[in-house]
C-alpha positions as CSV (number, residue, x, y, z in Angstrom):
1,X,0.0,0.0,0.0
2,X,1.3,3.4,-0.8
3,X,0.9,6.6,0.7
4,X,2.7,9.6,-0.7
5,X,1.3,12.0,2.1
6,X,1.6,13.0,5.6
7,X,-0.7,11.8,8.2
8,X,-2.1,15.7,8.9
9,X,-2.2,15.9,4.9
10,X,-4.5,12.5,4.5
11,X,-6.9,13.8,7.7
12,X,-7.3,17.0,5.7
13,X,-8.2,15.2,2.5
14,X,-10.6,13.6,4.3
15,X,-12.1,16.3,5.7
16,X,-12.4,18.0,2.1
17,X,-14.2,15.4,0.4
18,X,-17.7,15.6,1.2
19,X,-17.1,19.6,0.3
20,X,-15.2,18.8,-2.8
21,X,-17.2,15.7,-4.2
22,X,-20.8,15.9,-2.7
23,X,-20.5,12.8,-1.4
24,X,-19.5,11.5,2.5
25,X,-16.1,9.2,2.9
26,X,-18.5,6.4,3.7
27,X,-20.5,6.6,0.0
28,X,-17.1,6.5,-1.7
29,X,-16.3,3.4,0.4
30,X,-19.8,2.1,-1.0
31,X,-18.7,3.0,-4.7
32,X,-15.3,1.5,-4.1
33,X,-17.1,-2.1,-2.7
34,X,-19.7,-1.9,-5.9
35,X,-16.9,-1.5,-8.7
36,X,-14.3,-3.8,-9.8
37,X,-12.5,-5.6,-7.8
38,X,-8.7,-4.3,-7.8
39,X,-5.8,-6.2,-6.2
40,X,-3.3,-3.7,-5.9
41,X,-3.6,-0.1,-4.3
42,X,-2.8,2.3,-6.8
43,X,-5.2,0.7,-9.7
44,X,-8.2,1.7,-7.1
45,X,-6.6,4.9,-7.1
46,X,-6.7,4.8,-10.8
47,X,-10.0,3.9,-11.1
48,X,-11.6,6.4,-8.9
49,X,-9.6,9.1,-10.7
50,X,-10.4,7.8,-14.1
51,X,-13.8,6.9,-13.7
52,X,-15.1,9.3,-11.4
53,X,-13.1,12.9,-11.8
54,X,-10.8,12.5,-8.1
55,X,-7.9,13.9,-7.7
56,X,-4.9,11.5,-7.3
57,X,-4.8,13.2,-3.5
58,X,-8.6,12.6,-2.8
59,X,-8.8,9.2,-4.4
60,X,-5.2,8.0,-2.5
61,X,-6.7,9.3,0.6
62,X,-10.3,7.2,0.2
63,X,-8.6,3.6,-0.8
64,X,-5.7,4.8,2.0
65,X,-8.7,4.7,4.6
66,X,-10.8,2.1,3.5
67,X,-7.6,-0.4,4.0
68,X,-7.1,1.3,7.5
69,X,-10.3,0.4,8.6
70,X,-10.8,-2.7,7.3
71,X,-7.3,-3.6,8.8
72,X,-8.8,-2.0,12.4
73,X,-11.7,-4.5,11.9
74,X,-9.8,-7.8,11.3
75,X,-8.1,-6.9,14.3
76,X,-11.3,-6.6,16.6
């Protein structure tokens, strides 16, 4: 998994999105689970900036979360 950004920088993103895209974190996680399934981290990234109009920062920062949470689950 890569992340070219700072911790503070990804929050931020996050933050931004709902502003930036009209839709919450969570409804891109949604879109993300619908699509095509992608093994490798930076061909999400790809896909959410192809197919939807993200930026590379925004989309890094959605598939950066999604695999921190659903590491946090597996470890519950």
């Amino acid at each position: 998994m890569s992340l070219n950004h700072s911790e503070e920088t990804h929050r931020n993103l996050l933050a931004r999105i709902p502003q930036v895209t009209g839709r919450e974190v969570t409804e891109w996680f949604q879109v993300m689970e619908d699509g095509p399934a992608f093994g490798r981290f930076e061909d999400r990234v790809k896909w959410l900036r192809d197919e939807h109009g993200l930026s590379h920062g925004h989309a890094t920062a959605i598939v950066h979360e999604l695999h921190v949470r659903r590491a946090a689950r597996s470890f519950q």
